[in-house]
N, C-alpha and C positions, 0 to 999 in steps of 0.2 A: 705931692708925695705923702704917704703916709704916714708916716716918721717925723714932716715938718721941711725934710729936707730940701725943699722949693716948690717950686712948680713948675710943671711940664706941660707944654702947650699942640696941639696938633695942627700942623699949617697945612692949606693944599693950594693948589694951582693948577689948573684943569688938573689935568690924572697924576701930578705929582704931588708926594705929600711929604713932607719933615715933622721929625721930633725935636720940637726946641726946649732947653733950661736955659732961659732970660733968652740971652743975645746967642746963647751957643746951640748950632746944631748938630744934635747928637746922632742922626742920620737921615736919610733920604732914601725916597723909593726908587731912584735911580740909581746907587749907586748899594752892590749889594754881594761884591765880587768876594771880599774879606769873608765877608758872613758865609757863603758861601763855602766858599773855602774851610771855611772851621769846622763843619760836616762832612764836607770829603775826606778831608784828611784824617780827623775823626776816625771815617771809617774804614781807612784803608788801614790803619792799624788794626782794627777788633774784626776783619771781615771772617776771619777764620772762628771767630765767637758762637756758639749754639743759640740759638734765641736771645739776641745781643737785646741787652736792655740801658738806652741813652738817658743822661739825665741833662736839659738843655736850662741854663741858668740866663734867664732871659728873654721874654718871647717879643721885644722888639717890631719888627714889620715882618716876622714870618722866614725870614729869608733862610736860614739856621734849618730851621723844623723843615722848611719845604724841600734844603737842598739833601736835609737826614731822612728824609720819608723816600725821598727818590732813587737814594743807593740799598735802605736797608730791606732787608727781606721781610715776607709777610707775618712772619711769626716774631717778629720784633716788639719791641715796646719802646716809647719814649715817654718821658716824664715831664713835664715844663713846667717850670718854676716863675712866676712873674708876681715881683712882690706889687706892682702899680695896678689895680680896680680900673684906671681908664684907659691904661693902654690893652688892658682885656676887651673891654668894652668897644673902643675904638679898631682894635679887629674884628669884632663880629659886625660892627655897622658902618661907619663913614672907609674903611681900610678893608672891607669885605673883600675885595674881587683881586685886590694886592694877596691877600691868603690863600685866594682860592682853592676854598674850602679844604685846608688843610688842617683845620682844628677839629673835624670831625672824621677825621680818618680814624679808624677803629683803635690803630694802633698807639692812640694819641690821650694821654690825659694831662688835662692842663691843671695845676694845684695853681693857689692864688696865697702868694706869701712868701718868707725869705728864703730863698735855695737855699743859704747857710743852715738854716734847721733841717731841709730835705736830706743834707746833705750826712748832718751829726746823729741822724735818728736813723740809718741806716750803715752798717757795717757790710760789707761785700757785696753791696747791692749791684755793682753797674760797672759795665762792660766800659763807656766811656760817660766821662762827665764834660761837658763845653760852658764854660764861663761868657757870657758875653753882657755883663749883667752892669757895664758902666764902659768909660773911656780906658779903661787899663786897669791895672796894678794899683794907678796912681787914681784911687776913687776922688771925682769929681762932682757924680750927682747924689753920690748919699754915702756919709762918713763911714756909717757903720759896712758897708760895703769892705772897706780898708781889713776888715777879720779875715775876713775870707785869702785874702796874701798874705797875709803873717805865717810866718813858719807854721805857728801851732794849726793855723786854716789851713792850710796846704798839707799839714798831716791827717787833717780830718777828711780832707776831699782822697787822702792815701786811704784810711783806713775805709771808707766809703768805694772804694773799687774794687773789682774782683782780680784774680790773680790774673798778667799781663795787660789791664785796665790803661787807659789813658787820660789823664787830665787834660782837656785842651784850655789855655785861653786866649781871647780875642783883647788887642792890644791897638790902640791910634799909633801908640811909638813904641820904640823901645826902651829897656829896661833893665839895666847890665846885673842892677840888685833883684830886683826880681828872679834874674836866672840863677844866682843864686842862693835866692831862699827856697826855687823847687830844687834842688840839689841837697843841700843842706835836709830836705822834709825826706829826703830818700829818692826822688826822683831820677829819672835818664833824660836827658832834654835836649830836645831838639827847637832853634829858633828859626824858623823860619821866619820870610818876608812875603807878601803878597799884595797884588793892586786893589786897590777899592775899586774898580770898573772891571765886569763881569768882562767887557773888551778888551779886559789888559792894561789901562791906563788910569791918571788919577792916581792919588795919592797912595803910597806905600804904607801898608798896615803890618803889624808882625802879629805871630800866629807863636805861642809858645806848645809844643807838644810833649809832654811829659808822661813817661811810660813807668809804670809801678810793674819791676822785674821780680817773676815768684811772686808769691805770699805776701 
């Protein structure tokens, strides 16, 4: 990690692969139904958006970006934030064909650095923002992560959407405080639950969608 925050390891096994910190895995190419998820939903709030422009906080194994290129339309844009150099890396080479070729879609710029600063350096910028950038609320793989849920982050990720915008983020568990500090930051919140397996099954993930009403 950049920061010092540990180390992140890339595992494969014929065509599957994980992202480990130490003994924990923080996903698999198998299982990608959540991530998923946090792009649909995403987008069925902003579909009525004019040239919706996404900003996705995490570029993980792709899943996020590939299931948001597949609903949005062609004059979209997305933004992707990834503050880790080897998991950049590790998508363009040994995780190639898991992206397929999803980083170069036109509509697609990857910045390499902390989404928290994408975030504070633009005012009305984004139709929807999706957080997927640790295990929750409750940062695990990098302390500084914890700004970004704190009321004051959560007002930044506010003042950082355009009017009817939505903050989504991706969650292992739940998180009764978290709902509300997006409340508390001026949010409308909805908590959803969904499966980690695109099949339905597999571990339950929760999905926070938070809707900035007006201005």
């Amino acid at each position: 990690m950049p920061d010092g925050g540990g180390e992140l390891r890339l595992k494969q096994r014929g065509s599957e692969f994980s992202i480990m910190l130490g003994t924990i895995e923080l996903m698999n190419s198998r299982l990608s139904g959540s991530e998923e998820q946090l792009a649909r939903l995403s987008y069925e709030r902003i579909r009525n958006h004019p040239r919706p422009h996404m900003l996705i906080g995490g570029l993980g194994m792709g899943f996020t970006l590939r299931a948001a290129l597949a609903e949005l339309p062609a004059d979209a844009r997305v933004t992707v934030g990834e503050l880790v150099p080897a998991v950049v890396g590790w998508a363009r080479g040994p995780m190639a064909e898991v992206f397929g070729g999803c980083l170069y879609d036109p509509r697609v710029t990857l910045r390499e650095g902390d989404v928290g600063r994408l975030i504070q350096s633009a005012a009305s910028a984004y139709d929807a923002i999706l957080l997927d950038v640790d295990n929750g609320p409750e940062g695990l793989t990098r302390k500084a992560n914890d700004d970004l849920y704190t009321v004051a982050g959560l007002r930044a990720a506010r003042r950082g959407l355009r009017p009817n915008g939505v903050l989504s983020v991706w969650s292992s568990a739940p998180d009764a405080g978290f709902t509300r500090r997006l409340r508390d930051a001026g949010f409308v919140v909805e908590e959803l639950k969904v499966r980690a397996s695109t099949r339905g099954g597999g571990a339950r993930h929760v999905i926070w969608m938070a809707r900035k009403i007006g201005k």
